[in-house]
C-alpha positions in Angstrom: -3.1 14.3 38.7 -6.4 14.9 40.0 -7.1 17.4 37.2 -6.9 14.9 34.9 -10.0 13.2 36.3 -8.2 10.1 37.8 -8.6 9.3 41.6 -4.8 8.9 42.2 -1.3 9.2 40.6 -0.9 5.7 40.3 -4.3 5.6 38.2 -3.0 8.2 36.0 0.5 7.2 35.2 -0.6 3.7 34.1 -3.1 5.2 31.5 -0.2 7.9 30.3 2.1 4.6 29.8 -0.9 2.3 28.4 -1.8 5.7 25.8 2.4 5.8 25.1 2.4 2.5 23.8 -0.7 3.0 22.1 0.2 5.8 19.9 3.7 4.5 19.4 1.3 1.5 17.7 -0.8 3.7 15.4 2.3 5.5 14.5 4.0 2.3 13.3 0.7 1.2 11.4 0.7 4.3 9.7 3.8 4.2 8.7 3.6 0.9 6.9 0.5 1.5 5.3 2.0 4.5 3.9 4.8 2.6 2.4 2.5 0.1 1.0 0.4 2.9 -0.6 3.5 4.1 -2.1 4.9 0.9 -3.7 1.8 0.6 -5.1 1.6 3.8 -6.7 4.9 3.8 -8.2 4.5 4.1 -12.0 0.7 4.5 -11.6 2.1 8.5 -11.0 0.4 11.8 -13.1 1.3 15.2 -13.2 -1.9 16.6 -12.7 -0.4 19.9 -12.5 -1.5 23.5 -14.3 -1.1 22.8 -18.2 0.4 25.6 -20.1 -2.2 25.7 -23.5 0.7 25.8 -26.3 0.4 29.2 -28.3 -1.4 27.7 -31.3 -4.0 26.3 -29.5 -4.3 29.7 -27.6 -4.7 31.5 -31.4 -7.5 28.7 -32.4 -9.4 29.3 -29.5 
């Protein structure tokens, strides 16, 4: 424990737990405001995809 810079074990596992809960937190908010971008893009979606040029417009130039 003294590696990871804190002055006892007891320092160290109460910042592990405090930066468990934290990320568990983050990961949560994430989530949701992942969903919420996705609701709102539904219909709103493109294929912006490579467009195959049909042959006539390939022999107009």
């Amino acid at each position: 424990m003294a590696r990871m810079g804190y002055a006892s074990a007891r320092a160290a596992l109460i910042y592990q737990h405090a930066s468990e809960e934290r990320d568990v937190m983050i990961a949560e908010r994430l989530s949701a405001m992942t969903e919420e971008a996705l609701k709102g893009s539904e219909g709103n979606a493109r294929d912006d995809g490579p467009r195959r040029r049909s042959a006539e417009s390939e022999r107009n130039g």
